[in-house]
C-alpha positions in Angstrom: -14.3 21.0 -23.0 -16.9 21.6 -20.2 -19.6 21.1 -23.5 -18.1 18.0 -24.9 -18.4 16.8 -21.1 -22.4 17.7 -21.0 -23.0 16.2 -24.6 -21.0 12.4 -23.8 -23.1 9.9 -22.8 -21.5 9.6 -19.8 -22.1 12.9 -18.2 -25.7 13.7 -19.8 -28.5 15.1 -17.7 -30.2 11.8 -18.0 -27.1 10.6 -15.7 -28.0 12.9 -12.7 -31.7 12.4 -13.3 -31.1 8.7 -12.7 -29.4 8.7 -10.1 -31.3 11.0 -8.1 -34.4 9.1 -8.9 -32.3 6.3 -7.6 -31.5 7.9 -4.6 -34.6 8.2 -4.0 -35.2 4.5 -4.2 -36.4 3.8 -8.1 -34.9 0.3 -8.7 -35.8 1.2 -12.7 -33.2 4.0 -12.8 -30.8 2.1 -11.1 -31.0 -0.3 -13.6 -30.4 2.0 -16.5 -27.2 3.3 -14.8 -25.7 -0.6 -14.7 -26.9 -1.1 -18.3 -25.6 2.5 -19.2 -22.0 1.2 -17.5 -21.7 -2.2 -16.9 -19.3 -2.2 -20.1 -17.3 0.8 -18.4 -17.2 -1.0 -15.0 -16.2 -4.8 -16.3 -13.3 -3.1 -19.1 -11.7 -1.8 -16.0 -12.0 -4.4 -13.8 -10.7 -7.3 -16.6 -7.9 -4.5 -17.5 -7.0 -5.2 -13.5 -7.9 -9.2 -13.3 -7.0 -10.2 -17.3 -9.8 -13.0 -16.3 -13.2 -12.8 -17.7 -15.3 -14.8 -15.0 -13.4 -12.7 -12.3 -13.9 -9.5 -13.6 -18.0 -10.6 -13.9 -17.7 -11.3 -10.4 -16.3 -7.7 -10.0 -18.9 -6.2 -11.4 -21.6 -7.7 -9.5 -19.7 -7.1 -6.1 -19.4 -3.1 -7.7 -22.6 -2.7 -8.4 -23.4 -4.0 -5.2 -21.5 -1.6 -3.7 -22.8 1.2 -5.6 -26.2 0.6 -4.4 -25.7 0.3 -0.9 -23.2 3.4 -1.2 -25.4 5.2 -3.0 -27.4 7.3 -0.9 -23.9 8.9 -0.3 -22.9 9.9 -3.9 -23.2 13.7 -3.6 -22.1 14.8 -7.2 -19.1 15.6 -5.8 -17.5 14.0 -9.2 -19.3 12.6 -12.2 -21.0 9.2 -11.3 -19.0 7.6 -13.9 -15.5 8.9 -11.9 -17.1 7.7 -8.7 -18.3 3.9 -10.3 -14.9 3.5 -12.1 -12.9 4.2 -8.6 -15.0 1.7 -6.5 -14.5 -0.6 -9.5 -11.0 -0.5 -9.2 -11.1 -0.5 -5.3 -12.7 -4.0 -5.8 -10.8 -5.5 -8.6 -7.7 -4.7 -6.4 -9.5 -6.2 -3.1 -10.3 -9.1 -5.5 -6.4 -9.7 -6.5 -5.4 -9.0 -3.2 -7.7 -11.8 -2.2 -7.1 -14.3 -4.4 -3.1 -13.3 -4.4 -2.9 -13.9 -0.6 -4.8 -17.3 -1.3 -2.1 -18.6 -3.5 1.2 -17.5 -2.1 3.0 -16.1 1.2 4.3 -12.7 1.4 8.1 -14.2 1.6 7.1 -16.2 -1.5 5.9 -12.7 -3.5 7.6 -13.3 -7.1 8.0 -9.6 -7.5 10.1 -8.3 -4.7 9.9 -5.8 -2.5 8.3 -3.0 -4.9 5.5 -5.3 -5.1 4.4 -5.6 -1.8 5.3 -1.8 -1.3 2.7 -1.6 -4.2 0.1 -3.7 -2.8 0.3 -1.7 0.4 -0.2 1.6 -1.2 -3.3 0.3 -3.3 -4.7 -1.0 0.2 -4.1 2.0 2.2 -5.9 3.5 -1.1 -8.8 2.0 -0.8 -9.3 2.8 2.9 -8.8 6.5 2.0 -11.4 6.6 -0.8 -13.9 4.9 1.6 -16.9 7.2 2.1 -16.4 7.8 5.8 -13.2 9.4 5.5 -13.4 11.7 2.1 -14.4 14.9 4.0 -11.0 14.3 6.3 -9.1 13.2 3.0 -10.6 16.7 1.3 -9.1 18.5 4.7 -5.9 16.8 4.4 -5.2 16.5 0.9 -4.1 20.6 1.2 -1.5 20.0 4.0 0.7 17.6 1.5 3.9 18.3 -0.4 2.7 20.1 -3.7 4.7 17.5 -5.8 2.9 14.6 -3.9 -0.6 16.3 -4.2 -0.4 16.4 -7.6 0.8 13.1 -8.2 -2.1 11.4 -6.0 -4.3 13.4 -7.3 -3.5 12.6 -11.0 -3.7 8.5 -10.1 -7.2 9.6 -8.5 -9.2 11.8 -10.2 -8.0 10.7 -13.5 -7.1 6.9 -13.1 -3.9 7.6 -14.6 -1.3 4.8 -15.0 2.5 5.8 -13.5 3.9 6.4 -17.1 1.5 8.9 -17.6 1.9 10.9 -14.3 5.2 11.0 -15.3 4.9 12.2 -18.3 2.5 14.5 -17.3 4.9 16.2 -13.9 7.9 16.0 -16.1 10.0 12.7 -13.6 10.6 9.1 -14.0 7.9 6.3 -13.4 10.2 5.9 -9.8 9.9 9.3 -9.0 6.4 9.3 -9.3 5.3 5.6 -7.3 7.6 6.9 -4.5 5.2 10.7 -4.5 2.1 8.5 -4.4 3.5 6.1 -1.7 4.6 9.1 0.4 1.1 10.7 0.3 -0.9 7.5 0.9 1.7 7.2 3.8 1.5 11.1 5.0 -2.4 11.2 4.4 -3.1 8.1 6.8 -1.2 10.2 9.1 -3.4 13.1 9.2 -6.7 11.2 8.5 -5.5 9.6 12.4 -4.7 13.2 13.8 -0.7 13.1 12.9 1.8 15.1 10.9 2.9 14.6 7.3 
């Protein structure tokens, strides 16, 4: 698996050559990265928005992101991991945006499990921000195993509920209450609390 990984096109050497060289400040590499992903980054931010002009806008803001961010990246994941989670940070900012622009939180046509839902996604965010991943790292450890696991799958792999739960062997409820719980537990710890 770890050579199938090497040979995609997404992981190549080329990858980490680029992105050091634009690291380093070479506008030209940076540039191949967004042509080598801008596909990658706009399928997963329409698969959040469903709306083709807002998931353009996405992508700009992303990249954006990416470049200022940048300097930070320290191959701690593949580049392709890291773009595709700030992607969905800001297609989720986005929606949050333009959700609170259109309607109240009384109003929410979802219920309860939706706001729940949207709080968890925006405590998300703040713990994937740059700043606090070295406290998330030292953290992460100190949660229920169960809990770990499940944040960890939604994280690293991107993984929609359905497939955590298939994955730890519980039900979709099971595993949205795990990830609440450890977005809740790990903003605790991040501040200097107890799970």
């Amino acid at each position: 698996m770890q050579q199938a990984a090497l040979d995609s096109p997404y992981h190549g050497p080329e990858i980490q050559e680029w992105v050091l060289a634009a690291q380093a400040g070479d506008q030209a590499a940076f540039g191949k990265l967004v042509e080598r992903f801008q596909r990658d980054v706009y399928g997963k931010a329409f698969s959040i928005l469903k709306n083709h002009l807002d998931a353009d806008d996405v992508v700009q803001e992303t990249f954006l992101r990416v470049f200022r961010a940048l300097p930070g990246f320290r191959f701690e994941s593949s580049f392709r991991t890291w773009l595709i989670t700030i992607t969905t940070r800001q297609a989720l900012n986005f929606l949050g945006r333009t959700r609170s622009s259109h309607e109240s939180l009384d109003g929410a046509p979802d219920g309860p499990e939706h706001l729940a839902l949207r709080v968890e996604d925006n405590q998300m965010s703040t713990l994937l921000d740059q700043e606090s991943r070295r406290l998330l790292r030292d953290a992460l450890p100190r949660l229920p195993r169960r809990q770990r696991q499940a944040l960890m799958l939604k994280i690293e792999n991107d993984w929609k509920y359905e497939q955590i739960a298939s994955e730890m062997n519980i039900s979709v409820g099971s595993v949205k209450a795990h990830v609440f719980h450890a977005i809740q537990n790990l903003s605790h710890l991040i501040k200097g609390g107890r799970p």
